[in-house]
N, C-alpha and C positions, 0 to 999 in steps of 0.2 A: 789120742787120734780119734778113737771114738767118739768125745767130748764134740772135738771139729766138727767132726761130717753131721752131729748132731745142729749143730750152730751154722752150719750152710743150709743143711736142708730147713731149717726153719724161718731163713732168711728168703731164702727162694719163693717162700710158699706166702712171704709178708708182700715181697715184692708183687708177686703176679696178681693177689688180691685187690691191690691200690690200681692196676693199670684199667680204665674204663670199658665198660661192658660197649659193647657194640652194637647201636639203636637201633629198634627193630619197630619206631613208630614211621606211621605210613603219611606222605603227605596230603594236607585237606581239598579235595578238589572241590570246585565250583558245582553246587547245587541251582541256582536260578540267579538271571538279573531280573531288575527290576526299574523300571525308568517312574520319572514324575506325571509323566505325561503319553496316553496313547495317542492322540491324536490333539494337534493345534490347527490352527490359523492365524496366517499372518501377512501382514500386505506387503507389498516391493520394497523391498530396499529396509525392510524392519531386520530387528534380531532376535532369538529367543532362545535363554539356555533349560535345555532339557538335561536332567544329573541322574545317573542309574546306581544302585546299591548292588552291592554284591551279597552272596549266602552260602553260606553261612558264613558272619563275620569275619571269622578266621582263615578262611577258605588262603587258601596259601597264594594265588592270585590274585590279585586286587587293581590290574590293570585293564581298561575297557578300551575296546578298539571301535572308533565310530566308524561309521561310511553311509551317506547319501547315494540310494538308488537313481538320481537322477541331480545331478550336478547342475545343472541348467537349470532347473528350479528350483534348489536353494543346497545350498553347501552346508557342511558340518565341520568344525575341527575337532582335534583331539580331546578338547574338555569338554563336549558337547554343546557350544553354540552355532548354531542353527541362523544362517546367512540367507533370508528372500531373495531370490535372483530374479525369478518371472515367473509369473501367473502360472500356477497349474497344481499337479499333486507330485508329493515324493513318500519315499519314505525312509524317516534315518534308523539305522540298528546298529545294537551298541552290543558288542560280542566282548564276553569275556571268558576263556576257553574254548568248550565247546555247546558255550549256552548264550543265548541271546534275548532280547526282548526287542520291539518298533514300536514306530511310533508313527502315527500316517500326518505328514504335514502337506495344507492346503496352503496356497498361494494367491490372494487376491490382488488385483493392481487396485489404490487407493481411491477411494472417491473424486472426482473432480472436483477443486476449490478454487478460489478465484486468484490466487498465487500462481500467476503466469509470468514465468523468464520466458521471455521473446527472441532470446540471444539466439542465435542461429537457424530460427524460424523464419519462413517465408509471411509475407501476406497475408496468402491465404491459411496455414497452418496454425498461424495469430489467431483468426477468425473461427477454426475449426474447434481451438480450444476451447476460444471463451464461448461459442456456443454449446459445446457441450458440457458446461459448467454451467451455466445457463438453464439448460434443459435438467440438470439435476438439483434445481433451486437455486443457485449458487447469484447471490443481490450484490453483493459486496465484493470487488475486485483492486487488485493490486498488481501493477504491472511494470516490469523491470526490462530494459532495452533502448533500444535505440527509435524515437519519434517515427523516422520512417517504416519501419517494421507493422506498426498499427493501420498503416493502407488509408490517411484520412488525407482529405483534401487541402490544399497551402493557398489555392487562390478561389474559393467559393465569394458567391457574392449574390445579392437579389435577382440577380440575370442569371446566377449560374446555382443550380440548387445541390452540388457536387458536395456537400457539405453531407449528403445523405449516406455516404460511404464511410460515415461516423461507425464501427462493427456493433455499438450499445443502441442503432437506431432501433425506435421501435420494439425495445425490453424492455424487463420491471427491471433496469437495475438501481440497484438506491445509491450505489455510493462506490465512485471512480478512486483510486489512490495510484495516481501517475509521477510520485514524488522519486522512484526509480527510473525512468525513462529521461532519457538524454539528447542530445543531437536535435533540438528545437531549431524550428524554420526561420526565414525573416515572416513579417506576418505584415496586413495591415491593422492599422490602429484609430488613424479617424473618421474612416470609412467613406473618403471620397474616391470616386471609379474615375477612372479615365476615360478617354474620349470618345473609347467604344462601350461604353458602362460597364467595365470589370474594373477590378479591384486592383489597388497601386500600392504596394508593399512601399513599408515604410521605413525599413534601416532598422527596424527593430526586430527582437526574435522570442516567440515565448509562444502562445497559444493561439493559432489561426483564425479566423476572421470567421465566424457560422459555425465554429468546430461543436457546439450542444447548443445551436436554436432548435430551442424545443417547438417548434411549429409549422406542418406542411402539409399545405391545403387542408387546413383547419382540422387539422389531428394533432394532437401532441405526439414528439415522437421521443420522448424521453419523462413519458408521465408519472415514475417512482423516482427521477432521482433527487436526491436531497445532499447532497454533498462531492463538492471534487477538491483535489487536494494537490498539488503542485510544489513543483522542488523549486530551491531559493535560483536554480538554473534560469529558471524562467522569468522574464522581465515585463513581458508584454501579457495582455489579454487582450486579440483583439476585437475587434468591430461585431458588436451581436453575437459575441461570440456564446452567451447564456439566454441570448434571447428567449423570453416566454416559456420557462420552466415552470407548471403549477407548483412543485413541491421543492425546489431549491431550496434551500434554507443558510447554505456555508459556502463559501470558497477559501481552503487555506490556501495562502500566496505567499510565503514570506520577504520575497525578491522582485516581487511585483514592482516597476515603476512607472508603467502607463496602463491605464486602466481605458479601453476602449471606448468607441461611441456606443453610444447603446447598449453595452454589452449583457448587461442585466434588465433591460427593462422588461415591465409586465411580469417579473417572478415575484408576486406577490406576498407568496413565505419568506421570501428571502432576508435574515435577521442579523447575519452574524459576517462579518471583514476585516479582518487585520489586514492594515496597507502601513507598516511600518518604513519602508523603503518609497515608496510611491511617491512621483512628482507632479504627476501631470493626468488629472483627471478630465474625459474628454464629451462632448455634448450628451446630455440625459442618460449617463452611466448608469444611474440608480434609480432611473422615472419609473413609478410606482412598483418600487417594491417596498416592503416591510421593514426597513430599516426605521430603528428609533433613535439611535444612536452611533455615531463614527468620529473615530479620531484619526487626522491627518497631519503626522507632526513636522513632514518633511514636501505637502505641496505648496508648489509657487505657482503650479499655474491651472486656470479653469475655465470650461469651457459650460455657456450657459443652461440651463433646463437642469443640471445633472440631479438632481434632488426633486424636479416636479411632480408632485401630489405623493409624496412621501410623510408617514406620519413622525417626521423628523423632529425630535425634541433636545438634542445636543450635537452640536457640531463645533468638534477642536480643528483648528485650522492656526497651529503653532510655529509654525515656521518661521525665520527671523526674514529682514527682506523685504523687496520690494515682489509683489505677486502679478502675475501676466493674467488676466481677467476677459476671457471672450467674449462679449456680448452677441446678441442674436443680429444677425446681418441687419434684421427690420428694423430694430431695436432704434436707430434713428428718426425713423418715422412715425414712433409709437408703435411698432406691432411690434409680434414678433415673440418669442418664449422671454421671463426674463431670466438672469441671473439664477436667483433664489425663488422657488414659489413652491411651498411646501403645503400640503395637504393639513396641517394643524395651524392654529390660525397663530402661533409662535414659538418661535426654537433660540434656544438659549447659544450663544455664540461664545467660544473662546479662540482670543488671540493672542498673536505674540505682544508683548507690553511695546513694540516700537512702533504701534499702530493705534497707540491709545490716541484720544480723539483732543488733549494738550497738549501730551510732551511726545508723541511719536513724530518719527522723520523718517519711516517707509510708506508706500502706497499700495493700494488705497489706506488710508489713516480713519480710523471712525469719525462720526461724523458727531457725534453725542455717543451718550451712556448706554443706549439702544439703537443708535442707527450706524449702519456701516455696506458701502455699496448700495445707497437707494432702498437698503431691506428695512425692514422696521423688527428687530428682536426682541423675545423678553427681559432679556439683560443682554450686555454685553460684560466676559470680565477679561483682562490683560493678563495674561501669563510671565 
């Protein structure tokens, strides 16, 4: 019996040793946070993530609560990214227990650039932008909307100088990109008035008739631009519509297919034209400007002077077909512009091979190896 009570109470005393002590370690609280950043700036509508450390490592919290002093100027979530709402100052803090750190965020709205949606703009609010784009240097412009939005004139003409409500009159701007803008007018295109001397739209629709005549009352009123740019929406350019640009130099048109009267003349930098759709180019389109070279693989029909005193040294005019050729009204009298009269005293001619001057059977057909239309070329070769 004694043996027993030896062999329980030894068992007893195995037992209570194994069962675990009861912890007496304390848990680590938060000593400081600590953010990337005290103070940012950032413009509307940007994001920027600000990340806070906690301390000591172990600190048994490791969860940071943000919150934006002022919501309206830019929001914070839970990971710390920081949402620009509107111009002004906030400040986000990021708590974790009963320890914090901030950080002061500024809000700028973005510089003006010439990336203007017109969409839901008035007029005048068109106008208010790109001048104040404008006024912060801003040359270079791109604009997205609907044609009428821009507030320009659909029936300008030599009697009518309404063409001046262009919003780029009278700036340095260098360079239009209107290849977003939609809802194109009817325009005119050969630039005869009607019987009260305005202007008689022509069933066509693309770029108005005076819409950048760079000239009034002998001021240039578009003296830096050098390029406009146009969506394949666009078919027409009409009547003077580039009139007298010193510094033109480009028009991209990809959908171009009536090239107005006059509509470039007197832009004498003017160098560079893809008219790949183009059929019908109309009296002195290109009369002195800079052009050395054009190809026109799709016109049939022409209207005379369009090339006079141009320093023109290659003209493709590949189209299959017979061609509709204007001559100058006087032209039977002997006066009158003619056809071709190019400023270099010869320009090399290609045509479609059904116009060669044996075996072709459209009109006009060459006349010889160098003549075709009365012109005298440096060559002529058949396509």
């Amino acid at each position: 019996m004694k043996k027993f009570l030896i062999l329980t109470a030894l068992a007893t005393f195995m037992i209570a040793s194994c069962e675990p002590e009861e912890s007496t370690t304390e848990p680590v609280a938060v000593e400081s946070i600590e953010l990337n950043e005290t103070s940012v700036t950032i413009l509307v509508g940007e994001t920027y993530r600000l990340t806070a450390a906690i301390f000591p490592e172990n600190a048994e919290t490791q969860t940071v609560v943000w919150e934006s002093s002022d919501t309206s100027i830019a929001t914070v979530d839970e990971t710390g990214l920081v949402k620009a709402v509107a111009a002004g100052e906030t400040v986000i803090t990021a708590s974790a227990e009963d320890k914090s750190a901030t950080c002061s965020v500024t809000v700028n709205e973005p510089a003006p650039d010439g990336d203007i949606d017109m969409t839901g703009m008035s007029n005048e609010e068109v106008r208010a932008a790109i001048d104040e784009a404008l006024a912060a240097g801003v040359t270079e412009f791109k604009l997205t909307g609907e044609f009428e939005q821009l507030g320009m004139s659909t029936t300008a003409s030599p009697m009518d100088s309404s063409w001046t409500d262009n919003p780029f009159v009278g700036t340095n701007v260098e360079v239009v990109d209107l290849s977003g803008v939609t809802g194109w007018p009817e325009v005119d295109v050969d630039g005869l008035l009607d019987g009260n001397g305005q202007i008689s739209n022509d069933g066509v629709y693309g770029l108005p008739a005076f819409a950048f005549s760079g000239l009034n009352n002998n001021e240039y009123t578009f003296p830096e631009l050098r390029k406009v740019i146009l969506p394949e929406e666009v078919e027409t350019i009409g009547s003077q519509a580039f009139w007298n640009n010193p510094k033109l130099e480009t028009i991209v048109c990809p959908g171009v297919k009536y090239v107005g009267n006059q509509c470039l003349v007197f832009c004498n930098a003017f160098n560079s034209i893809e008219l790949p759709e183009a059929t019908t180019i109309y009296t002195m389109a290109f009369k002195e400007t800079g052009l050395t070279s054009i190809s026109l693989p799709k016109v049939v029909e022409i209207h005379y002077g369009l090339f006079q005193d141009c320093p023109l040294t290659r003209l493709e005019l590949t189209a299959a077909g017979d061609f509709t050729i204007h001559e100058d009204p006087l032209a039977f009298i002997g006066w009158g512009e003619p056809v071709f009269n190019f400023e270099t005293t010869s320009c090399e001619l290609v045509l479609n091979a059904d116009k060669h001057y044996e075996s072709g059977t459209a009109s006009p057909k060459a006349a010889s190896a160098t003549n075709w239309f009365d012109t005298e070329w440096s060559n002529i070769s058949f396509n």
